[in-house]
C-alpha positions as CSV (number, residue, x, y, z in Angstrom):
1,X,92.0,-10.6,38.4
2,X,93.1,-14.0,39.7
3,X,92.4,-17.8,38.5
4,X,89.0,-19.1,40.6
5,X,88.3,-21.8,38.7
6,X,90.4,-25.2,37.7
7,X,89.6,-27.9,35.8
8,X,91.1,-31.3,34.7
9,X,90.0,-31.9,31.1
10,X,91.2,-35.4,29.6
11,X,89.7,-38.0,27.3
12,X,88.8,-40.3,30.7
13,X,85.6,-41.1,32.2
14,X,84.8,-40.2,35.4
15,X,83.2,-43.1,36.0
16,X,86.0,-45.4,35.6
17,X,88.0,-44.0,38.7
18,X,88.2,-45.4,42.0
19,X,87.7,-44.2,45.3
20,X,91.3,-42.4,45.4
21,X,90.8,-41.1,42.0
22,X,93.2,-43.5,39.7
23,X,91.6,-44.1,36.5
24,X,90.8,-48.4,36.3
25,X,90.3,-48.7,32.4
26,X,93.2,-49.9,30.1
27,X,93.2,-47.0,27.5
28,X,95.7,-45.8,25.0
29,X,97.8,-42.7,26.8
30,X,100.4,-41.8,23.9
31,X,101.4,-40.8,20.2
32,X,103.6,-43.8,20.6
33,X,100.6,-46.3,20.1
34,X,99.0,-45.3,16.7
35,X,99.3,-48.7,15.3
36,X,98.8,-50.6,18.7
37,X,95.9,-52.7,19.9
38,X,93.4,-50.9,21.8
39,X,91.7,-51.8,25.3
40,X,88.8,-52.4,23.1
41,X,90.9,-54.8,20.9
42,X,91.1,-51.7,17.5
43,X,93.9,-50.3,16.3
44,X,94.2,-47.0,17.5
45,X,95.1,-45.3,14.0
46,X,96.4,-41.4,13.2
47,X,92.8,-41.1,12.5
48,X,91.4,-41.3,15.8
49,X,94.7,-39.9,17.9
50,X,94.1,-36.9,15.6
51,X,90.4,-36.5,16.6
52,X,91.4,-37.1,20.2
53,X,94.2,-34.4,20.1
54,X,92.4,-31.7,18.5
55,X,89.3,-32.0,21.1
56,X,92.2,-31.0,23.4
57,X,93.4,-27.9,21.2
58,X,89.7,-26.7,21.2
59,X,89.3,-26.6,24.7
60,X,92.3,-24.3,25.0
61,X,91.6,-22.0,21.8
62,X,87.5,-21.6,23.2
63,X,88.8,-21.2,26.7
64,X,91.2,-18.6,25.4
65,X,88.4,-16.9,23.3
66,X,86.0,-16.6,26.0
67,X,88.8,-15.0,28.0
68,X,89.0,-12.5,24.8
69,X,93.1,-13.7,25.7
70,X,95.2,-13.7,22.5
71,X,98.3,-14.8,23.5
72,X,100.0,-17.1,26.2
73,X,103.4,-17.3,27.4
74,X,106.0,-20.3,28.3
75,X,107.0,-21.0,31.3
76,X,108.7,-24.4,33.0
77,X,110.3,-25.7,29.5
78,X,111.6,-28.6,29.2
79,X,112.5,-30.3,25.8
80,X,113.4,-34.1,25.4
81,X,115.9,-33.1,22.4
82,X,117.9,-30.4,21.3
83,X,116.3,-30.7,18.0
84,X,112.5,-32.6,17.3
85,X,113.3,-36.1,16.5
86,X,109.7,-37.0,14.2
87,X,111.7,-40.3,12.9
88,X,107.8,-42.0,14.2
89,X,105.2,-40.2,12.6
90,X,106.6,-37.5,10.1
91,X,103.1,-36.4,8.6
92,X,102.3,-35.1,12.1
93,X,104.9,-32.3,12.4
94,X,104.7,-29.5,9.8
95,X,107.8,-27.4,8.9
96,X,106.0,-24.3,11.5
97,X,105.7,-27.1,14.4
98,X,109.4,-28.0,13.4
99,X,110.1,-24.5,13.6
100,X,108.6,-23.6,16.6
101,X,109.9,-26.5,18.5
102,X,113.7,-24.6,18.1
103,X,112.2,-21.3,18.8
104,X,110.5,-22.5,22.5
105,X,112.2,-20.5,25.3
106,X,111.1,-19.8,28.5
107,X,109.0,-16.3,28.3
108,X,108.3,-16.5,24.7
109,X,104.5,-15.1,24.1
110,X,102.9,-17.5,21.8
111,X,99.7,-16.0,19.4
112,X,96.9,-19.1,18.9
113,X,98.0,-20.7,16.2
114,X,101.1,-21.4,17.9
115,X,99.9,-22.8,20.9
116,X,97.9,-25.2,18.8
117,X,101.2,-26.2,17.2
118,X,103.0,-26.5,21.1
119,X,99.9,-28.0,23.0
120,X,100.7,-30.8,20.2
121,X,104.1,-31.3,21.2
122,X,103.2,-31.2,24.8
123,X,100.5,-34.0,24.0
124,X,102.8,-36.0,21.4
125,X,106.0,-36.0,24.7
126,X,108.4,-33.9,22.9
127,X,108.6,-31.2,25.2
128,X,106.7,-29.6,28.6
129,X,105.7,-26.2,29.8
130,X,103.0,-24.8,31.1
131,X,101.4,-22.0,29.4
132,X,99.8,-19.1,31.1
133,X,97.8,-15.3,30.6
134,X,98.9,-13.0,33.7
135,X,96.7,-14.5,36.6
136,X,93.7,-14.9,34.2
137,X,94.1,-18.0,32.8
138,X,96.9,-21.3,32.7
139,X,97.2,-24.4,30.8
140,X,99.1,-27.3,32.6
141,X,99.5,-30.9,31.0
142,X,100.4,-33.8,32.8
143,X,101.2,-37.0,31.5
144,X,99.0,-39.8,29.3
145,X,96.5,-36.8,28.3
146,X,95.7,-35.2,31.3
147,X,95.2,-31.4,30.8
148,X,94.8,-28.6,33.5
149,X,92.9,-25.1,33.3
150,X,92.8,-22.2,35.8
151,X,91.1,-19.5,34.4
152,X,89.7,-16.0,36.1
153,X,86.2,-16.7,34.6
154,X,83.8,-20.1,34.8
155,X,83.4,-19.5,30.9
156,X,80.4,-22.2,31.6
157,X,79.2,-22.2,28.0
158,X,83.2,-23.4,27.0
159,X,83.0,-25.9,29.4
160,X,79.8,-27.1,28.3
161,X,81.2,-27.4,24.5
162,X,84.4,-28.9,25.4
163,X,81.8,-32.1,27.3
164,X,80.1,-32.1,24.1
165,X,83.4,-32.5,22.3
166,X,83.7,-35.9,24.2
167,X,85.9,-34.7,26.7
168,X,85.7,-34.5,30.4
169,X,85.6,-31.6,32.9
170,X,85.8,-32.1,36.1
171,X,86.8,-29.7,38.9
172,X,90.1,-30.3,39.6
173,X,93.6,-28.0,41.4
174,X,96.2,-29.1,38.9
175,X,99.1,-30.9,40.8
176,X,101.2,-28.3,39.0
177,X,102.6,-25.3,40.9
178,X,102.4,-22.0,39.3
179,X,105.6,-20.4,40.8
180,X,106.7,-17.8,37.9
């Protein structure tokens, strides 16, 4: 099997792009802003970045499940410190995230509730990698909360469910090469 189908998922409408694609709304991209003024003059509170972030999880673990895929591996890390600094924000990172974070290496197979625990690193900028299933599936993340499937199967239903969630699926060849 091979990927034949690609997505970008992220929390952006379509509809706000322009001609070239570059999204034209002032939106919140980061972890960093919980307690910042939104476009939409709110605070954007742990609340709503929490509700935001584990739309994105779901879209991976429903992807993976109609794949019947149990696991994915790292590839690409990178980590922005040798340990997890959570000085802003310390309810988000349980002791198994913390744990995990020291554990990451390149190669490392990672069962679901661990790539929950990862995709939230990957989300909150405290490290990279792209996660991936042979050649049939791949999870890439770019920055501000853009997120990029390949997957052997359309898995049409999923992608119906993850729009419902409130995000948005487009068709989409992530930017990211896929070279190991």
């Amino acid at each position: 099997m091979t990927i034949h189908f690609t997505w970008r998922i992220t929390k952006y409408n379509p509809k706000y792009r322009d001609e070239k694609g570059i999204y034209l709304r002032d939106e919140w991209t980061s972890v960093s802003e919980i307690g910042s003024i939104t476009n939409q003059d709110v605070i954007l509170t742990i609340h709503d970045y929490i509700s935001t972030e584990n739309r994105y999880v779901e879209a991976i673990l429903d992807m993976m499940s109609c794949l019947n895929i149990q696991k994915l591996s790292i590839s690409g890390l990178e980590k922005r410190e040798n340990t997890l600094d959570i000085t802003n924000f310390p309810s988000l990172y349980s002791e198994k995230m913390r744990s995990l974070y020291d554990q990451a290496t390149n190669g490392l197979w990672l069962e679901k509730d661990q790539i929950s625990d990862i995709s939230r690193l990957i989300l909150r900028e405290k490290m990279w990698c792209k996660l991936k299933c042979d050649s049939k599936m791949y999870i890439h993340f770019g920055y501000d909360f853009y997120m990029f499937i390949g997957s052997e199967m359309m898995c049409e239903d999923t992608i119906n469910n993850i729009e419902k969630s409130g995000l948005y699926v487009e068709d989409f060849i992530s930017p990211i090469k896929e070279e190991d």
